[in-house]
C-alpha positions as CSV (number, residue, x, y, z in Angstrom):
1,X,-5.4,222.1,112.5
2,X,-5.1,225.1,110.0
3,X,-3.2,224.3,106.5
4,X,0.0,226.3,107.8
5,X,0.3,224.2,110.7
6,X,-0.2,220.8,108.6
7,X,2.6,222.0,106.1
8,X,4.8,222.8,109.0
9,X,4.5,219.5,110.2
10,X,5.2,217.8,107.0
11,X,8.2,219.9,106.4
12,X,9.3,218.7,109.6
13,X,8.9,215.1,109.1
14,X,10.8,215.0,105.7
15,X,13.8,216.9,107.1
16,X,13.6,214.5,109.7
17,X,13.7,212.0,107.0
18,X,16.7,213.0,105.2
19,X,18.5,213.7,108.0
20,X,17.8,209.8,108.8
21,X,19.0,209.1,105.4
22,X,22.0,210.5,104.9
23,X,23.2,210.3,108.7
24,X,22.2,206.4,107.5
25,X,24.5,206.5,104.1
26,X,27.0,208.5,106.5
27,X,27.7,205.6,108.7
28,X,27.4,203.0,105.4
29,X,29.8,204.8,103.6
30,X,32.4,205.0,106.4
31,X,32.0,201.0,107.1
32,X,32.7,200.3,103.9
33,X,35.7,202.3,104.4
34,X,36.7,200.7,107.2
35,X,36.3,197.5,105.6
36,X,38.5,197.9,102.7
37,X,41.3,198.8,105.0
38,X,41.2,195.6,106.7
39,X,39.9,193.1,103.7
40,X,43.4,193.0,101.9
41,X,45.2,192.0,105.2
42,X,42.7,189.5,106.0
43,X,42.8,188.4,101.9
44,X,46.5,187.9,102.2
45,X,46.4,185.7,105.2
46,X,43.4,183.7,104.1
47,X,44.3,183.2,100.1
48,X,43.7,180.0,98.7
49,X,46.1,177.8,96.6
50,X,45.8,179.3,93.0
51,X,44.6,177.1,90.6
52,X,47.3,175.5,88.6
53,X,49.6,175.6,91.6
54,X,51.9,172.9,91.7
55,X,50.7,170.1,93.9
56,X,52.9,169.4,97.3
57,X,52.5,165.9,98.8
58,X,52.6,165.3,102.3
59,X,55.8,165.1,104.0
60,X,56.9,161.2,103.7
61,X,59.0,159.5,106.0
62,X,62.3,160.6,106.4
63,X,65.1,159.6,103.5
64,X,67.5,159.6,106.3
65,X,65.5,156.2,108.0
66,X,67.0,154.6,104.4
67,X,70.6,156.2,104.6
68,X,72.3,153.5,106.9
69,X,70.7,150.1,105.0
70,X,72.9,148.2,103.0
71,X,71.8,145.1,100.6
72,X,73.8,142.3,101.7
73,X,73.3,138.9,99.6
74,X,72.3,135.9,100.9
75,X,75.4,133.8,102.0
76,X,75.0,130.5,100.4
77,X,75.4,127.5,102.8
78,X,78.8,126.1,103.2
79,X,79.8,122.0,103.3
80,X,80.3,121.3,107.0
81,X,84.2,120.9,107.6
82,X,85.4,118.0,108.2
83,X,85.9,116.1,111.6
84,X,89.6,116.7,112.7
85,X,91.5,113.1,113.0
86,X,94.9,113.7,115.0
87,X,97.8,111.7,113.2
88,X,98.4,108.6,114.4
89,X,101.9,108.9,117.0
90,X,104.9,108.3,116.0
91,X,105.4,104.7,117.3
92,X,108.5,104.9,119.5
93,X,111.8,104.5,119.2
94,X,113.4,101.1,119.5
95,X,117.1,99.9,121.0
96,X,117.6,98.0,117.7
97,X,120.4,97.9,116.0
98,X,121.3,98.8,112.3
99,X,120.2,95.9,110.8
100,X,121.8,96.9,107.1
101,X,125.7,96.1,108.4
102,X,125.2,93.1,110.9
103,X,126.0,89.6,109.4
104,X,124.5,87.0,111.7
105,X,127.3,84.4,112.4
106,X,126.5,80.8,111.1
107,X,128.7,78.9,113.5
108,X,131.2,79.3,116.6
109,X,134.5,79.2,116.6
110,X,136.3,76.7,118.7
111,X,137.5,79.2,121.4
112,X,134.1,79.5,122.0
113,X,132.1,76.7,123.2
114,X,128.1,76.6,123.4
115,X,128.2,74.1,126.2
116,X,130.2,76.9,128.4
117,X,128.7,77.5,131.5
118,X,127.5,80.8,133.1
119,X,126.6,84.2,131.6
120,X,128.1,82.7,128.0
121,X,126.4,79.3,128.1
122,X,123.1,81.0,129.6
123,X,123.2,83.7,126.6
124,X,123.9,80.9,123.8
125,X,120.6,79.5,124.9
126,X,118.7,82.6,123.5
127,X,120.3,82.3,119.6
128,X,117.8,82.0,117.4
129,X,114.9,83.6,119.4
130,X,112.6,86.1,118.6
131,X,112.2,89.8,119.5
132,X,109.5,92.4,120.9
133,X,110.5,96.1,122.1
134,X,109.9,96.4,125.7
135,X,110.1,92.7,126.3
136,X,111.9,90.9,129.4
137,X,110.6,87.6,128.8
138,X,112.3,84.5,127.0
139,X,112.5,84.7,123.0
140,X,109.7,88.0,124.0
141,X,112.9,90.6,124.8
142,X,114.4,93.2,123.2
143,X,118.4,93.9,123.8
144,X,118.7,95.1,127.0
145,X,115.7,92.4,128.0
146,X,117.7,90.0,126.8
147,X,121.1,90.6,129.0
148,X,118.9,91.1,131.9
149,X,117.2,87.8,131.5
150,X,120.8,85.9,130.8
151,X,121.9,87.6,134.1
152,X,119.0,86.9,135.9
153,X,119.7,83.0,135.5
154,X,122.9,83.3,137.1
155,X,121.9,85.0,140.0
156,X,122.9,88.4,139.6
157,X,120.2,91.2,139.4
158,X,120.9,93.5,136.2
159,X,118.5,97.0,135.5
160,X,116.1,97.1,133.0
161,X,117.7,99.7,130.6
162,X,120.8,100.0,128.5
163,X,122.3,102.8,130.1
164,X,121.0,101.4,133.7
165,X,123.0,98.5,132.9
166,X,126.2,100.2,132.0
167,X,126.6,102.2,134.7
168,X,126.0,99.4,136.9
169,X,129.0,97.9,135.5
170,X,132.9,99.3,135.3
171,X,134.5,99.8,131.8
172,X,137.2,98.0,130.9
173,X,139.7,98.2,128.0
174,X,140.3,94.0,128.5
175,X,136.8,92.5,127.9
176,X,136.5,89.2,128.8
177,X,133.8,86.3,127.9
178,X,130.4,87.6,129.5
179,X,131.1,91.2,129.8
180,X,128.3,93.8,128.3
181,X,129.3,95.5,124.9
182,X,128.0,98.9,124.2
183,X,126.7,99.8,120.9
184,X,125.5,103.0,119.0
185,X,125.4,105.4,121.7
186,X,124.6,102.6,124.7
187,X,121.1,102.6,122.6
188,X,122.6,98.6,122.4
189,X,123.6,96.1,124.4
190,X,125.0,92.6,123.8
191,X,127.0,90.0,126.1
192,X,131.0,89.6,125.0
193,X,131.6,85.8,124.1
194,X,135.6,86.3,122.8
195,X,137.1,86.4,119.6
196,X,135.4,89.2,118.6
197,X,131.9,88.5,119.1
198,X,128.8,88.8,121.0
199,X,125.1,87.9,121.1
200,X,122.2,90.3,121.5
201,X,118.9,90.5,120.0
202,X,119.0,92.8,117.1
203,X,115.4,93.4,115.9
204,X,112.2,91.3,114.7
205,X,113.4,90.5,111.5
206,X,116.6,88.8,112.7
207,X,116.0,88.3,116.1
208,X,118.8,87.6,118.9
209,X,121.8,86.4,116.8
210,X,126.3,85.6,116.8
211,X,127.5,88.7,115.5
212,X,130.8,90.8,115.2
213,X,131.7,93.3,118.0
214,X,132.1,95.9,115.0
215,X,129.2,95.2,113.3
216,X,128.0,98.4,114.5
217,X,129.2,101.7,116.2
218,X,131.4,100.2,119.3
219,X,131.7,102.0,122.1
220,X,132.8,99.9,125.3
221,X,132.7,97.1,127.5
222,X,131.8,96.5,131.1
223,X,132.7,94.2,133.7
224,X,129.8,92.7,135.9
């Protein structure tokens, strides 16, 4: 090859070469470009926590789960009430009579004679006797017990009760020997004996006794 041709060649090659070059630094110099119009977006997005930044704990559990609770203090254990006793019932009510006004009557007049017979004689028997509420039984009776057990031994069939007995009899302004006498509401009953008096049993402490007609609230008499 002649020294023109060689030269030629050479020239050739090293335009070739820059061209390569600077079409190279070309395309370099626009990526870099292009990079630094993206690389502050992506910077922005992808920054990390500064140093010296305040620290920020993880979320705890809600404040909101506490809100509602309130502290109560133990209770402290009570005595045990205790066990209800009903009262005892009243005991009932008696036919008794006031025993604060009634004299008991030592002897008997003359008009008046023990050894009488029927419903007087019979109710003499009983002076001295004891008494028990409810009871029909000899020196076991209470006031209307009593007349209904004097009756009874003279044949004639009295009811139990006070007011029983009074209405099984007819009132009369005339009592005679061995009519019923009426007390304190008819809560009492005795058998008439004249003069005044009657017998009935009047209450434990005194049993059946002789006393006056007014020794208590009279009421009435009735005929059997």
């Amino acid at each position: 090859m002649s020294l023109f041709q060689q030269n030629a060649a050479r020239h050739r090659a090293e335009t070739t070469s820059h061209a390569v070059r600077n079409t190279t630094i070309a395309a370099a110099a626009a990526g870099a470009a292009m990079l630094g119009s993206v690389a502050p977006a992506q910077a922005f997005a992808q920054a990390p926590v500064e140093t010296g930044a305040a620290y920020s704990a993880p979320a705890s559990a809600s404040l909101t789960q506490f809100a509602s609770y309130t502290y109560q203090a133990p209770v402290a254990a009570q005595p045990a009430a205790p066990a209800y006793e009903a009262p005892a019932p009243a005991p009932a009510p008696q036919q008794t009579a006031a025993t604060s006004s009634v004299t008991p009557q030592s002897t008997v007049s003359t008009e008046i004679s023990p050894a009488a017979g029927g419903i007087v004689g019979t109710a003499h028997q009983g002076i001295g006797s004891g008494y028990v509420f409810g009871g029909t039984s000899y020196g076991a009776w209470d006031c209307s017990g009593f007349t209904q057990w004097v009756f009874a031994q003279n044949g004639i069939d009295l009811p139990r009760t006070t007011w029983a007995q009074f209405a099984a009899g007819t009132p009369t302004a005339n009592p005679q020997p061995g009519d019923l006498v009426s007390q304190n509401g008819g809560s009492h009953v005795g058998i008439y004996i004249g003069a005044g008096k009657m017998i009935s049993a009047l209450n434990p402490s005194q049993g059946t006794q002789i006393h006056s007609v007014n020794a208590m609230q009279l009421d009435g008499y009735y005929s059997i």
